[in-house]
C-alpha positions in Angstrom: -39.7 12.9 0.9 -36.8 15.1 1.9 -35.9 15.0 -1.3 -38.7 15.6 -3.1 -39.6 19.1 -1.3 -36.2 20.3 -1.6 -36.0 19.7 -5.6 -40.0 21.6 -5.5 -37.9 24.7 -3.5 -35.4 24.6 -6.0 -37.4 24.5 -8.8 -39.7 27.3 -7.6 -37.1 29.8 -7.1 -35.7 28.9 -10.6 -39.5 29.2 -12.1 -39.8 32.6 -10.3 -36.8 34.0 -10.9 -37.2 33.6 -14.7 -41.1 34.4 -14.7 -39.7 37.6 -13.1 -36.5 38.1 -15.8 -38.9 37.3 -18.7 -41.6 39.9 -17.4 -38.7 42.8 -16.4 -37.4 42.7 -20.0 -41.1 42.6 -21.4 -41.7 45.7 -19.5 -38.8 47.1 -21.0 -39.6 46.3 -24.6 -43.3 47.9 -24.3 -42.2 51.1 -22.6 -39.4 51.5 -25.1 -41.9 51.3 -28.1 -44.3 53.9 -26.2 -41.7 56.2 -25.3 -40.3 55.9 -29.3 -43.6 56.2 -30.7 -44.5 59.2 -28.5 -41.0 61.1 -29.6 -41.8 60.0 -33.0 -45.3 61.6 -32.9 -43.6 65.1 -31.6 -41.2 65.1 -34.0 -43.5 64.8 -36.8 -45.8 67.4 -35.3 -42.9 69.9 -35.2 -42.0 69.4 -38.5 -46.2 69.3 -39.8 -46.3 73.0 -38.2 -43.3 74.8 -40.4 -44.9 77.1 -42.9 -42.0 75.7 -45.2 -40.5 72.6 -46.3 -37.9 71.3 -44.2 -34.8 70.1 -45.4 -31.7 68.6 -43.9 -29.8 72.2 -43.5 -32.4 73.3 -41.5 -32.4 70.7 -38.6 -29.7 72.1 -36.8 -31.1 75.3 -36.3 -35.2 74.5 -35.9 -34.4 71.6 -33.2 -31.5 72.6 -31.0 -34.2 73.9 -28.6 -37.2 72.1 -29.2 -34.9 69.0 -29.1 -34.3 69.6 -25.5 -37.5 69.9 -24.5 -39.0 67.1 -25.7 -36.1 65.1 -24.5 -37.3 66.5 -20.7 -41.0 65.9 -21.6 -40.3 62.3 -22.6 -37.2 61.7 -20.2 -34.7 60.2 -23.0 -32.2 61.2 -24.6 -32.2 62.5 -28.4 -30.3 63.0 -31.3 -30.8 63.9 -34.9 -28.3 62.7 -37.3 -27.5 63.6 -41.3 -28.6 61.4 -43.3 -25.0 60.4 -44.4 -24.9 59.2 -40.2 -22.6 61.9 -38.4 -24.2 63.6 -35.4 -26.5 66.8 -35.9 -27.9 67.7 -32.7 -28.5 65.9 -29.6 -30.5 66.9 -26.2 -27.3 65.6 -23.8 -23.7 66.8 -24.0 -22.8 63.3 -22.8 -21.7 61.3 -25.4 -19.6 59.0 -23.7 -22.9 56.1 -23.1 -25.4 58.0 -25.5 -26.0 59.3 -28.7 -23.1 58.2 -31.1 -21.0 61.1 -33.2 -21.2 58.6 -36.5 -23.7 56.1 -36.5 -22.5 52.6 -37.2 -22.6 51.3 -41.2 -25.2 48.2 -40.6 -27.6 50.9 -38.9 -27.2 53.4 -41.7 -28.0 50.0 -44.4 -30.9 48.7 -42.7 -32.3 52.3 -42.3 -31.6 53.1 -46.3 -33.2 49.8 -47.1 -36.1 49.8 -44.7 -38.3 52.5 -43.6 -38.8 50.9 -40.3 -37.0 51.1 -37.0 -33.3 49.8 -35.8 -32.1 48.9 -32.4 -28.0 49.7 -32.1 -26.0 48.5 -29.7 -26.9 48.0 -26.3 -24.5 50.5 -23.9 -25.2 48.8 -20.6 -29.0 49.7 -19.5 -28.9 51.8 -22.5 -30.6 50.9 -25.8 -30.6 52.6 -29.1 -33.4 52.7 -31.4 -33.3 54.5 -34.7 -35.8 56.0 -37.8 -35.7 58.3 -40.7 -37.1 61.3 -40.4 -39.5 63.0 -43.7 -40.2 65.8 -44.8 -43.6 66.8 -46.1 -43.1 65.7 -49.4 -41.6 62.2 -47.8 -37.8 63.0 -48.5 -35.7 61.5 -46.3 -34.0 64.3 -44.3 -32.5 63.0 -41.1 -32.3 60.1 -39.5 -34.1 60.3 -35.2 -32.3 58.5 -32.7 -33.4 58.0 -28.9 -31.8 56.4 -25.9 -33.5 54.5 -23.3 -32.5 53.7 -19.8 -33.9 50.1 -19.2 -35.6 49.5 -15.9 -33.4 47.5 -13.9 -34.7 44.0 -12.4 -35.9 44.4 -8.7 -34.1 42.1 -6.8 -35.5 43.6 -3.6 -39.0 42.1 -4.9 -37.8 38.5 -5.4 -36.1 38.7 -2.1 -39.4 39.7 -0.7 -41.2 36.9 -2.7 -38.2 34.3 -1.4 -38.9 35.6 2.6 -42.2 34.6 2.2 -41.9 31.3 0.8 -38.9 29.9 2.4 -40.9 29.7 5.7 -43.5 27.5 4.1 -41.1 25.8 2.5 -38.7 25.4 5.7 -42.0 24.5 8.0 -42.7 21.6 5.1 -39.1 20.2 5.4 -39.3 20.0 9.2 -42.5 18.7 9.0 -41.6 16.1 6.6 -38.1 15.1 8.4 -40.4 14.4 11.6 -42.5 12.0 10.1 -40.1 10.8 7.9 -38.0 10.1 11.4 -41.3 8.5 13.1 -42.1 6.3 10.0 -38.9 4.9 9.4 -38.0 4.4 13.2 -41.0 1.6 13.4 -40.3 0.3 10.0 -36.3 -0.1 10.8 -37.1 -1.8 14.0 -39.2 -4.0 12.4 -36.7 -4.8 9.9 -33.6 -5.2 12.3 -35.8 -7.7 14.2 -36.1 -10.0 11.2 -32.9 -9.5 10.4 -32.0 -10.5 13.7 -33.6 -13.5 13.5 -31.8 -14.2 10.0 -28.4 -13.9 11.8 -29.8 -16.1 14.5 -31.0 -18.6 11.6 -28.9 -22.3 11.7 -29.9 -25.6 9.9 -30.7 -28.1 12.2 -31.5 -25.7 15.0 -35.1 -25.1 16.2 -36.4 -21.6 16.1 -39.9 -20.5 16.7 -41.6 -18.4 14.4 -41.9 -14.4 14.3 -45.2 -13.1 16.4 -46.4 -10.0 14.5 -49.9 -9.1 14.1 -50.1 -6.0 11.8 -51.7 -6.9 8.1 -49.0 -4.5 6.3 -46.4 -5.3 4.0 -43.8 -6.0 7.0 -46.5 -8.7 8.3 -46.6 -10.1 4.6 -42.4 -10.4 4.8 -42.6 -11.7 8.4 -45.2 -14.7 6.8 -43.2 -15.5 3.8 -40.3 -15.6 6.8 -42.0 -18.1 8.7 -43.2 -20.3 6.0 -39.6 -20.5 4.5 -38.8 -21.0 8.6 -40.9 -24.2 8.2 -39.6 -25.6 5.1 -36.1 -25.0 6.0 -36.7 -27.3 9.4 -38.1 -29.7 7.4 -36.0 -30.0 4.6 -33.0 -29.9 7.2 -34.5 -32.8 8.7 -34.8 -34.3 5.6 -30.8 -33.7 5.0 -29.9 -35.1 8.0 -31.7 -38.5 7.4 -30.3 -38.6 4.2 -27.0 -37.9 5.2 -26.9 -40.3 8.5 -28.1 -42.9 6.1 -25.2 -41.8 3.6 -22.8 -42.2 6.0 -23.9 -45.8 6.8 -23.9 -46.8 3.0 -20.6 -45.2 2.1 -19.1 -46.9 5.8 -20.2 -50.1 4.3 -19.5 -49.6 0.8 -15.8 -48.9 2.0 -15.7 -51.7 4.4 -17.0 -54.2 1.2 -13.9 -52.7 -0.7 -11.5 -53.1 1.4 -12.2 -56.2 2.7 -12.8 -57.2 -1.2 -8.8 -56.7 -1.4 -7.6 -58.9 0.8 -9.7 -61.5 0.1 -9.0 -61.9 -3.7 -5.3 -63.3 -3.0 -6.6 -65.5 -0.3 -9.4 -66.9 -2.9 -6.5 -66.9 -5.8 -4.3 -69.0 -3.3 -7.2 -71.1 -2.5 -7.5 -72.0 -6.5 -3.7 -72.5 -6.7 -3.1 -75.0 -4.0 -6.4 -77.1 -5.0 -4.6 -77.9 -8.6 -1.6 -78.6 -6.7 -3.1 -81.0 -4.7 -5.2 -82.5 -7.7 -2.1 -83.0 -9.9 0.2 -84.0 -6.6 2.8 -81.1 -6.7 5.8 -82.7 -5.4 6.1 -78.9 -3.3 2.6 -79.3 -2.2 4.0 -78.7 1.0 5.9 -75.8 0.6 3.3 -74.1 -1.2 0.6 -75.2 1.7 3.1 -73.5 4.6 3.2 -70.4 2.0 -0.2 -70.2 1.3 -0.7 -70.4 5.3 1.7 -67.5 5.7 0.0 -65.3 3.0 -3.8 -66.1 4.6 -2.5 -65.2 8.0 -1.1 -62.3 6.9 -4.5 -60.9 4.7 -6.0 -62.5 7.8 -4.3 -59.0 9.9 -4.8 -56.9 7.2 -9.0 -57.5 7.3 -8.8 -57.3 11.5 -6.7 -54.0 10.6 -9.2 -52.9 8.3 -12.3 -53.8 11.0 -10.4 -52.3 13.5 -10.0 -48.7 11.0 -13.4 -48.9 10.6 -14.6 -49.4 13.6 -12.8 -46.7 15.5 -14.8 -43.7 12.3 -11.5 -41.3 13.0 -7.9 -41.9 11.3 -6.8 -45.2 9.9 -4.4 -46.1 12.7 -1.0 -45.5 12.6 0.3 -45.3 16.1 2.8 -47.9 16.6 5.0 -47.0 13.7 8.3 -49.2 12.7 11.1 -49.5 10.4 9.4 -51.4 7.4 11.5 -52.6 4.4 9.5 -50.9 1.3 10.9 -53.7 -1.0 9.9 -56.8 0.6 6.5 -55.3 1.0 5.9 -54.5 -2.1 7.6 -57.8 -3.0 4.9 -59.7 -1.1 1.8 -58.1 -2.5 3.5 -58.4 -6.0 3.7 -62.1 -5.7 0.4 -62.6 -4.8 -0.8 -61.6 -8.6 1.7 -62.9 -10.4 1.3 -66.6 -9.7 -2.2 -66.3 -11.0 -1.6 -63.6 -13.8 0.1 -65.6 -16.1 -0.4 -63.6 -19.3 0.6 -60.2 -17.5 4.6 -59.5 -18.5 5.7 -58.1 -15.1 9.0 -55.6 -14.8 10.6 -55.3 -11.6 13.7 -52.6 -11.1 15.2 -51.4 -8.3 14.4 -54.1 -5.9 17.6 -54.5 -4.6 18.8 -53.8 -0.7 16.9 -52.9 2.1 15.1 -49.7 1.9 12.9 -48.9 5.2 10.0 -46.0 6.3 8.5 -45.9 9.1 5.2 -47.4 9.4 3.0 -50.4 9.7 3.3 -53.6 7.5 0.0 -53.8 7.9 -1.1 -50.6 6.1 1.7 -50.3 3.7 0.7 -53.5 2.5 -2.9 -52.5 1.6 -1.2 -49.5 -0.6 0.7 -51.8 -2.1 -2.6 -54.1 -3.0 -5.0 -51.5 -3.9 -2.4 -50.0 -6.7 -1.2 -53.0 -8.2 -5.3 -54.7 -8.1 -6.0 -51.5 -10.0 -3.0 -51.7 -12.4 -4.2 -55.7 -13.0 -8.0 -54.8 -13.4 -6.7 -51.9 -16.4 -4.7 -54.2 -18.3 -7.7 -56.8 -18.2 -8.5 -55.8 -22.3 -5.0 -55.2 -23.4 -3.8 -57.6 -26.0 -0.4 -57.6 -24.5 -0.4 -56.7 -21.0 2.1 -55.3 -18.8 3.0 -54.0 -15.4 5.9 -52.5 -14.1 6.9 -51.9 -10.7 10.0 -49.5 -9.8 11.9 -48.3 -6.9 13.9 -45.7 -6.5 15.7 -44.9 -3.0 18.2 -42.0 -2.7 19.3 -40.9 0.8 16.2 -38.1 1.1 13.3 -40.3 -0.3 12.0 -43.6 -1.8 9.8 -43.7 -4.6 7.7 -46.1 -6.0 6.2 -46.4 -9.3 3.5 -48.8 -10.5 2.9 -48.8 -14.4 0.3 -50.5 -16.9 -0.1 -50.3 -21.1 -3.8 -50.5 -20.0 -6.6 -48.3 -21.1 -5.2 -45.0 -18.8 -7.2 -41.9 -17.2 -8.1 -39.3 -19.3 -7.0 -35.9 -18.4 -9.9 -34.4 -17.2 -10.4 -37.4 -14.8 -7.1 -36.9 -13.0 -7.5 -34.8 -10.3 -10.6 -36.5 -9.4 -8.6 -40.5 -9.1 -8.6 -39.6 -5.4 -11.8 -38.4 -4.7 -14.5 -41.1 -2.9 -16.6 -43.1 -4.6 -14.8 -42.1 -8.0 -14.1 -45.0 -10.2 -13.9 -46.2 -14.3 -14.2 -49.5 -13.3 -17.2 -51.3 -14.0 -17.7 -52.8 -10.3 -15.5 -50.6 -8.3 -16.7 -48.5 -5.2 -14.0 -45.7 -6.1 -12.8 -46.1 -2.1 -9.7 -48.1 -2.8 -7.5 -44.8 -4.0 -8.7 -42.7 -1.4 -8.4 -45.1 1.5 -4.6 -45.0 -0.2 -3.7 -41.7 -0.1 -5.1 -41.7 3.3 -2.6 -44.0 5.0 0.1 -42.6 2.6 -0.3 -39.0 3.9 -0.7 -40.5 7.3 3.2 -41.6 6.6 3.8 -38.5 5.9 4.1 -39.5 1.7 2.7 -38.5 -1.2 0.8 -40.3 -3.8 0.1 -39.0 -7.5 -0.9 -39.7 -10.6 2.0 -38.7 -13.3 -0.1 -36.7 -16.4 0.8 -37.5 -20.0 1.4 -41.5 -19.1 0.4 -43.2 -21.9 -0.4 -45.9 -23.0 -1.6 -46.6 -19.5 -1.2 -45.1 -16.1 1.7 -44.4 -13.6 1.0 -43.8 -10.4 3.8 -42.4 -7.6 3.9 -43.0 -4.2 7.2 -40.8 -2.3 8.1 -41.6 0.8 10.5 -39.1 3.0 
C-alpha cells in the first residue's frame, strides 16, 4: 500500500511536470507565429504604401527608422538582410545573441528554394525565424528576420502545484502506514501463533488443536492446521505400531539366524557320527568325545547368543581375554570341512600362536557366519574352493576368507553390511551385520575387498 501511493506521487509529479513543459513550449510556438505574422503584415504594409517600387538599394535607407519602431511596437528584435545573406539593417545594436551579420548557407537554401519561413539556430531563449521579403511586382528583395525571446517555464507555478498536493499525498501515506501497521499487527500475531505451534509440533506428542473462530482466510489456514494436526497423530500412531512390531520381527528374525549358525555343525556332526556308528568306525570313540566337545561348545555360543539378545543393547564383550585367532578359526574351519567333501580348502598362515583380545565365544561366531557364507556361494560352482589366510605382523592380524563362487556385484558392496541385506535365497541378511558388530566391538575392522573375482574376499583386521 505504501508502495503503491508513493509510485502514484511519483508518477504525478512526472505527468505534471511534462503536461506543464509540453504546454510552455506550445505557448511559445503560437506566440512566435503571431508575433511573426504581425511583423510580416507591417512590413508588407510599409512597403504597399511607397509611391515607387522598392528595390534592394533602397531598404537601408526607407527602414532604418520605421524598423525601430515596429521592433518597439511588436517587442522583438529585427533585421533586414541582402538577399545574398549579409546584414542590412537591424532595430538592436546588439549582435552578440541577435540578429546575425551573415546569415548561415542552409537558411539562405531553404529560403531560395522555398518561399516559406525558416527557424535558425536557437541562441539560448532566443529563436530565429526568417522570410523573403517582395516587392510589388513579387521580386525577391530582402530577406526579414525576427528574434524572439521565449517565455521561460514557471517553476514558481509547479512549486505551487507540488505545495498543494504533497499534503494530500503526505496525509494519504500516513493514513495508509496506520492501517497498514493495524492490519498487519492482527494478521502477524495470528500467524506467529501458528507458527508457534509448528515449532511446538513433535510426532508422537499430543497437542490440542488451534481455537480460532474468525471465518477468514487465517481461520481457513488454522482448519487445514488442525486437520493435518489429526492425521499426523494418527498416522504417528500408526508408525509406532508398525515399528514396535518391526522391532519384534527383526529381534526374532536375528535370533532365527543366529541360532541357525550354530546349529548347522551340531546337525552336520549329528549326521557324521550316525554313519560312524552304522559302519563301526574303529575311532567311533574319539570322534563321539569330539563331537561332544564341538556341541558343548555351539552349546555356549546359542546361550551367548540368548544372552545378546536378551539384554537389546551391545553384544557383550565385557570379560575380554587373550584368544589365539588361529585355533579359532581352526575350529570353525573344521566343522565344514568334514562334511564338504567336494570344497578344495587352502589354509596359509596358520602357523604359531597369534592372540587378540576378546571372547572365544564371539570370535567364534565371526568366524562361522563368514566361512557359512563363503560355503553357501560356492554351492553352484563346478569346482569349488575356499581359502582361509592369516597374516600377523607385530601391529595387526588379518584374516582373509576367499571363494571362486558367484561374488557381489559392485553396486551391492557397500550395502553387504547393512540388516536384512542378503543374495541368498533363504538368508535373513543379519549374519554380516551381527559380524561387523562384534568385530568393531574388538576394536577391528571387517571389509569387503572390491575387484575380487571370481568370488568374494572378505577381511577382518585385528589391532
Amino acid at each position: 500500500m505504501l508502495l503503491v501511493i508513493v509510485l502514484s506521487l511519483t508518477g504525478t509529479m512526472f505527468v505534471a511536470w511534462q503536461f506543464a513543459s509540453n504546454q510552455e513550449e506550445s505557448y511559445n510556438a503560437q506566440r512566435l507565429m503571431r508575433k511573426e505574422s504581425a511583423v510580416q503584415r507591417s512590413l508588407e504594409y510599409s512597403l504597399d504604401r511607397l509611391p515607387y517600387t522598392l528595390s534592394t538599394q533602397d531598404i537601408p535607407r526607407i527602414f532604418s527608422d520605421r524598423i525601430c519602431e515596429l521592433a518597439d511596437i511588436h517587442g522583438m528584435d529585427i533585421a533586414i538582410y541582402h538577399p545574398a545573406g549579409w546584414l542590412m539593417t537591424q532595430s538592436s545594436l546588439n549582435n552578440g545573441e541577435g540578429s546575425a551579420i551573415q546569415l548561415e548557407s542552409d537558411v539562405l537554401i531553404t529560403l531560395l528554394e522555398s518561399n516559406g519561413r525558416v527557424e535558425g539556430r536557437d541562441f539560448g531563449p532566443y529563436v530565429n525565424v526568417y522570410w523573403n521579403v517582395r516587392s510589388d511586382r513579387n521580386e525577391r528583395v530582402g530577406i526579414a528576420g525576427v528574434r524572439y525571446q521565449k517565455r521561460a517555464f514557471e517553476e514558481g507555478d509547479f512549486r505551487a502545484f507540488w505545495s498543494q498536493l504533497a499534503p494530500l499525498y503526505i496525509l494519504l501515506l500516513l493514513g495508509s502506514a496506520i492501517i497498514a501497521a493495524l492490519l498487519s499487527s492482527g494478521l502477524v500475531k495470528d500467524l506467529r501463533m501458528i507458527g508457534d505451534r509448528m515449532r511446538k509440533l513433535e510426532p508422537g506428542n499430543k497437542q490440542s488443536p488451534i481455537d480460532y473462530d474468525r471465518k477468514d482466510a487465517i481461520g481457513e489456514l488454522v482448519a487445514e492446521y488442525n486437520a493435518l494436526l489429526e492425521q499426523l497423530q494418527i498416522a504417528a500412531e500408526a508408525l509406532a505400531k508398525r515399528e514396535r512390531e518391526g522391532a519384534w520381527r527383526m529381534m526374532a528374525m536375528q535370533v532365527a539366524h543366529e541360532i541357525k549358525n550354530p546349529l548347522t555343525p551340531i546337525k552336520l556332526g549329528a549326521q557324521q557320527l550316525r554313519r560312524a556308528w552304522n559302519d563301526e568306525k574303529p575311532d567311533f570313540d574319539v570322534r563321539l568325545k569330539k563331537y561332544c566337545e564341538v556341541v558343548v561348545q555351539q552349546i555356549d555360543v546359542l546361550a551367548e547368543i540368548a544372552q545378546d539378545f536378551s539384554s537389546l543393547a551391545a553384544i557383550g564383550l565385557d570379560e575380554l581375554e587373550p584368544v589365539d585367532v588361529c585355533a579359532v578359526l581352526n575350529e570353525s574351519a573344521s566343522l565344514y570341512t568334514s562334511v564338504n567333501a567336494s570344497i578344495h580348502w587352502e589354509f596359509h598362515g596358520f602357523q604359531g600362536k597369534h592372540e587378540i583380545q576378546a571372547t572365544r565365544s564371539h570370535l567364534l561366531r565371526v568366524f562361522n557366519n563368514l566361512i557359512s557364507n563363503a560355503v553357501d556361494a560356492v554351492a553352484d560352482t563346478n569346482e569349488p574352493r575356499i581359502v582361509l589366510e592369516l597374516k600377523a605382523t607385530p601391529s595387526f592380524i588379518e584374516v582373509q576368507v576367499r571363494d571362486n563362487g558367484v561374488g557381489i556385484p559392485t553396486d551391492r558392496l557397500e550395502r553387504v553390511f547393512e540388516p536384512r541385506f542378503t543374495s541368498k535365497g533363504g538368508g535373513t541378511g543379519l549374519g554380516l551385520t551381527i559380524t561387523r558388530s562384534i568385530v568393531n566391538q574388538l576394536n577391528g575392522h571387517i571389509e569387503v575387498v572390491p575387484e575380487s573375482s571370481p568370488g568374494a574376499t572378505f577381511r577382518v583386521i585385528f589391532k
